[in-house]
N, C-alpha and C positions, 0 to 999 in steps of 0.2 A: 504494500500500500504506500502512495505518496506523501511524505510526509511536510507539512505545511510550510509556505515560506514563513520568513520573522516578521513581515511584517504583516502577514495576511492578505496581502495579494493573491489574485491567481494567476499573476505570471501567464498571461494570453501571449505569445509568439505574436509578432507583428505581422512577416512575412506569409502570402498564401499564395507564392508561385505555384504554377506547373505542377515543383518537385515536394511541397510544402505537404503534411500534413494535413495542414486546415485547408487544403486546395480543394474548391466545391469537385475536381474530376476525381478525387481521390476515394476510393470506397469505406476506406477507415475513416474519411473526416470528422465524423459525430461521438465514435468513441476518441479521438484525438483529442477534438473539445472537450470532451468531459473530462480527459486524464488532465488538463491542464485546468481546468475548473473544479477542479477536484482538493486540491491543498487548502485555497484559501475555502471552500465549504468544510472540508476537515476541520480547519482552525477556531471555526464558530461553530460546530455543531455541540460542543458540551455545555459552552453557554443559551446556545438556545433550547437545550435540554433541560436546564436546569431553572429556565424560566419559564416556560412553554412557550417560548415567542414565536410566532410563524417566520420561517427563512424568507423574507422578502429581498433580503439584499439577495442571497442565490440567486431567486426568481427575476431579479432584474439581470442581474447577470447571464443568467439564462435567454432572457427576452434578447439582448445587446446583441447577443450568437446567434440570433433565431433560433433557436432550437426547440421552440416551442411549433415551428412550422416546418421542424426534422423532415418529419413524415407527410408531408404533401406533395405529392410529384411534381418534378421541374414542368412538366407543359403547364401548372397554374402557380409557376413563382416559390413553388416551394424547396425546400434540402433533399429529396427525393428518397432520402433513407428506407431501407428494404424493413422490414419487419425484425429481420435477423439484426440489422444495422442498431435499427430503434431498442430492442433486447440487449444486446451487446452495450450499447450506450448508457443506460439503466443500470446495469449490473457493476457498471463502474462508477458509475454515479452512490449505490448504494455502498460499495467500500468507505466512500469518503462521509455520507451522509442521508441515512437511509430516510430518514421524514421529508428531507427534499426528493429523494429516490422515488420513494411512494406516492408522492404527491403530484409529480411531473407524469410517471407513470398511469396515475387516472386521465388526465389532461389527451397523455399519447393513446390510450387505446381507444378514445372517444374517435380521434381523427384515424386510427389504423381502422379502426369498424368502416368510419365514415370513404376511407377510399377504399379500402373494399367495394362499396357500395358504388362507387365512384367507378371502378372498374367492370361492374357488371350493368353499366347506361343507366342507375338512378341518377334522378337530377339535384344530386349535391355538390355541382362543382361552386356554387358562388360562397358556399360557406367556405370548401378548403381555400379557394382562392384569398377569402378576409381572414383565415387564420394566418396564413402566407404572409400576406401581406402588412397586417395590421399586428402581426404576434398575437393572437386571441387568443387568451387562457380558456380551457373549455373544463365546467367542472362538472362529474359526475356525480346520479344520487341512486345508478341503476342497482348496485347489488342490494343498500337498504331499504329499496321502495320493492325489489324481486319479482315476485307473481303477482302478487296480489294490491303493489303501488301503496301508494299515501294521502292522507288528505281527501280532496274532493275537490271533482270539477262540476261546475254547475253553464249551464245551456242561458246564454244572452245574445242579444243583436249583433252579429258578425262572429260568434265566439262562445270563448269559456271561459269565467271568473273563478280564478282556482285559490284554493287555500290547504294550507296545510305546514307540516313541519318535516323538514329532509333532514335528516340526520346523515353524520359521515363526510361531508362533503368535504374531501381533503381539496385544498389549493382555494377554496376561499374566499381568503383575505385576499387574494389577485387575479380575482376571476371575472371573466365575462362575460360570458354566456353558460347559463345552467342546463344541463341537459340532464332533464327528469321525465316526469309521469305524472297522472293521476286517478284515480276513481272515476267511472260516470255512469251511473244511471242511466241506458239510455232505452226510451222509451219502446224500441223498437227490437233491440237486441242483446236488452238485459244491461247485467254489469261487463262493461269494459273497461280497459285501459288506455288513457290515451298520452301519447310519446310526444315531445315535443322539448324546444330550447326556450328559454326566458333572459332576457339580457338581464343582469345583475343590477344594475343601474335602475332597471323598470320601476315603477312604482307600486308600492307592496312588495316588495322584497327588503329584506334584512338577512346580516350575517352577525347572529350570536355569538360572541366570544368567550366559549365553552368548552371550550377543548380539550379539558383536563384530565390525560391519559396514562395508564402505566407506561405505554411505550409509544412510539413515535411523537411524539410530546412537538414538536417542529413541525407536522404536516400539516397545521391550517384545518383540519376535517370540523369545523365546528356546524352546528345547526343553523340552516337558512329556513328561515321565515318567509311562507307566501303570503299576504294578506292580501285575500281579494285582487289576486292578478290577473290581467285580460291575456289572454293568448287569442290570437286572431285564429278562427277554421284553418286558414291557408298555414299554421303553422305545426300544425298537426300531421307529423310523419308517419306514425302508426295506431293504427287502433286492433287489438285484440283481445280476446272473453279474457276475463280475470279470473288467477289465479289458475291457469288452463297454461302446458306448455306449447309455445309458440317456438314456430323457424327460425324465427330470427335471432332466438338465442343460440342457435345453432350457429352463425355464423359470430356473433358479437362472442361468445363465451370462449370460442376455440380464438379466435383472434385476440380477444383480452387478455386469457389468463399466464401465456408466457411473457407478456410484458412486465405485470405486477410479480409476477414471481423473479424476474428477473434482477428487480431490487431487493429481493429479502434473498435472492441467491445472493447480492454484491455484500450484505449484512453479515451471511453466515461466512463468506470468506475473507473479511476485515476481521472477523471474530477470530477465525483460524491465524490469520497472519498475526494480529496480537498476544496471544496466547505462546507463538514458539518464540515472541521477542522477549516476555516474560519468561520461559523458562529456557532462557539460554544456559544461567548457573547452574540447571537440574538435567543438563544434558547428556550426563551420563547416569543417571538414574533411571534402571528399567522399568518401573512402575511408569514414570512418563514415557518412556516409549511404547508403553502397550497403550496409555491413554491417548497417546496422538492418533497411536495410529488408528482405536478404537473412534475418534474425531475424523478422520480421514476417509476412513470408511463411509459415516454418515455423510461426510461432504460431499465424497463422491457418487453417491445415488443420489443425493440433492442435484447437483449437478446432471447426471445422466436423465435424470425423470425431467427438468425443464429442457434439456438439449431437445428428448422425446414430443415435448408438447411444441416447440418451434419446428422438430420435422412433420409434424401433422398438421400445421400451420400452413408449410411451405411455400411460405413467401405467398400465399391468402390462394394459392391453389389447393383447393381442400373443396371436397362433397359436403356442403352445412344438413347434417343429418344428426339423427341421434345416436347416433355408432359412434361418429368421429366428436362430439361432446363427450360421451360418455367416456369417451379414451382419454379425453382433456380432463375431466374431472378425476378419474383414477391415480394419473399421473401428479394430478394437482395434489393429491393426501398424499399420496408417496412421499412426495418432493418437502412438501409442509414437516410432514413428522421427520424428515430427514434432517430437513435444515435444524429445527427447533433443536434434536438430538445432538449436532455438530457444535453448534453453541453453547447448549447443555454438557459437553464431551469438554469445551473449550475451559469453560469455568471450572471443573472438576480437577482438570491436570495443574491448573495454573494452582488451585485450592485455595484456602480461605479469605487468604487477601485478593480473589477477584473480585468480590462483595464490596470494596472498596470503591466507589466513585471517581475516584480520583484515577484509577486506574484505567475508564473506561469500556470492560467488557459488561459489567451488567448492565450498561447503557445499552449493548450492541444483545442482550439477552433478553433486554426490557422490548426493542424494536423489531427482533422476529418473532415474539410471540407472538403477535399481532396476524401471524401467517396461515393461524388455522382459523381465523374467521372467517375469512374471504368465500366465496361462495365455490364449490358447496364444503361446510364443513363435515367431517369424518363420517361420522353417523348420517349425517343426513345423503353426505355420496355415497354410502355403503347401500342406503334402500335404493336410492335413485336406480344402482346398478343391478342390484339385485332383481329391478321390475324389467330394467331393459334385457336382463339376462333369460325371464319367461316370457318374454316378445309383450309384455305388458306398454300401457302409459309409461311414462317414466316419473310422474308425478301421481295420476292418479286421483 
């Protein structure tokens, strides 16, 4: 892992010839930026742990690189980053500072969904073209609203006056447009869902500053407030029966999940690399080498279960079915109880003084727990799987 400059700079390389790194021909460009934007977010991340402050400077820093417009193809102005690029970039990103990781990471799988959809002639090229362009933060509320959404949409002149309370919404405090859901009665075809974006600015919206978590303590995920928001008809991208499995998770779940995972993969391997700088003294002590390697072990199925879910990915070439989720979600518990167990392995070898703060690993233990929420959690992927495995629903 890189270790921070003194003065907390990130040291951005000026030059982006040809041969440069940051050169947009360059296919590493995005993880380049982040290994150089990496030290000075290192530098601040214990302090913004230790206060809960949202990484705002990161996030500007981030905006400055575009890298919030990573993932939108060059024919609409965007960094063209592959999927694999965007994952890779994340992963480094979460060595240095996993609440920025996480939080950048909901932003990116909103736009990887979205060109997806971009790819197969829906018409959402003028969104990716204004995140391109204008660096739009894009925040999500899809795994806490799930099947069954939030709040309530209610039917007026041109629209729907929504209300309700989104919980989770990492990135926030510098966000722009909310891409949520909500309940609707509707008179013709029951309870639906309907999908749709809210600019953050609109009126009735607010962002609580709530955040107050065991781990990732930095991501900004606090509660947004809808009071009585308008969303115009024409802004409504999906409507489907509630709490009923839809397609389109099909294609959003397999697309999403190795992004986010790809920052609690960067967590559980800053956890590892700290851990052998701490026991350099105990390096000949076989108990630590059975405990490494017993950590290495775990890392490396973390590691192989997200490599898995980005080859079924493949660069957003993938059949959106229930076979190829249900293979995303398996891989996602794997990879979860792996990572958590490798951080878990990490603290053990190091022993009692990794409890220490000042140290930084139960920072980096407090910030993967966080990895078996995410959807679906263990139990609830284990029925999932189990229904698809008797050709059942998979909800049910």
């Amino acid at each position: 892992m890189s270790m921070p400059m003194a003065d907390g700079h990130s040291g951005i390389p000026g030059p982006t010839g040809a041969h440069s790194e940051l050169a947009p021909t360059n296919p590493m460009r995005w993880v380049a930026v982040a290994r150089a934007l990496a030290p000075g977010f290192a530098a601040r991340a214990r302090a913004h742990d230790a206060d809960d402050s949202f990484v705002a400077e990161n996030y500007a820093e981030l905006k400055e690189h575009h890298v919030f417009g990573a993932g939108v193809p060059r024919e609409l102005g965007g960094g063209g980053a592959t999927h694999t690029q965007l994952c890779a970039m994340l992963r480094e990103l979460g060595r240095a500072c996993g609440p920025t990781a996480l939080a950048l990471s909901m932003h990116t799988h909103l736009v990887s969904a979205t060109v997806w959809r971009y790819r197969q002639g829906q018409s959402v090229e003028p969104l990716l073209r204004r995140v391109a362009s204008e660096q739009l933060v894009l925040v999500s509320t899809g795994a806490s609203d799930w099947l069954d959404s939030s709040g309530r949409a209610v039917l007026v002149d041109g629209g729907y006056r929504v209300s309700g309370r989104k919980i989770f919404a990492s990135g926030s405090p510098a966000g722009d447009l909310l891409i949520t859901s909500a309940p609707y009665d509707d008179p013709q075809d029951g309870a639906m869902v309907l999908h749709f974006p809210v600019p953050m600015q609109a009126p009735g919206v607010s962002v609580h500053n709530n955040w107050r978590a065991l781990g990732m303590r930095a991501s900004g995920s606090h509660d947004v407030l809808l009071d009585a928001v308008f969303v115009p008809e024409s802004a409504v991208s999906l409507r489907r029966p509630r709490g009923k499995w839809h397609p389109f998770l099909n294609m959003a779940i397999t697309v999403a999940t190795p992004i986010y995972m790809s920052a609690y993969l960067g967590v559980a391997e800053a956890a590892r690399d700290l851990a052998l700088q701490l026991l350099q003294r105990k390096r000949d002590d076989p108990q630590v080498w059975s405990l490494v390697g017993e950590l290495d072990n775990a890392l490396a199925t973390g590691q192989m279960a997200v490599q898995s879910m980005l080859d079924l990915c493949a660069e957003h070439v993938f059949t959106p079915d229930v076979a190829t989720v249900n293979a995303v979600f398996i891989r996602k518990t794997i990879a979860a109880q792996a990572l958590l167990a490798a951080v878990e392995k990490a603290l053990e070898a190091v022993g009692g003084g990794a409890v220490l703060r000042s140290l930084g690993l139960e920072r980096l233990l407090r910030d993967v727990y966080g990895v078996q929420f995410h959807p679906l959690p263990a139990k609830r992927q284990h029925r999932f799987s189990g229904r698809v495995a008797f050709g059942l629903d998979p909800i049910g």
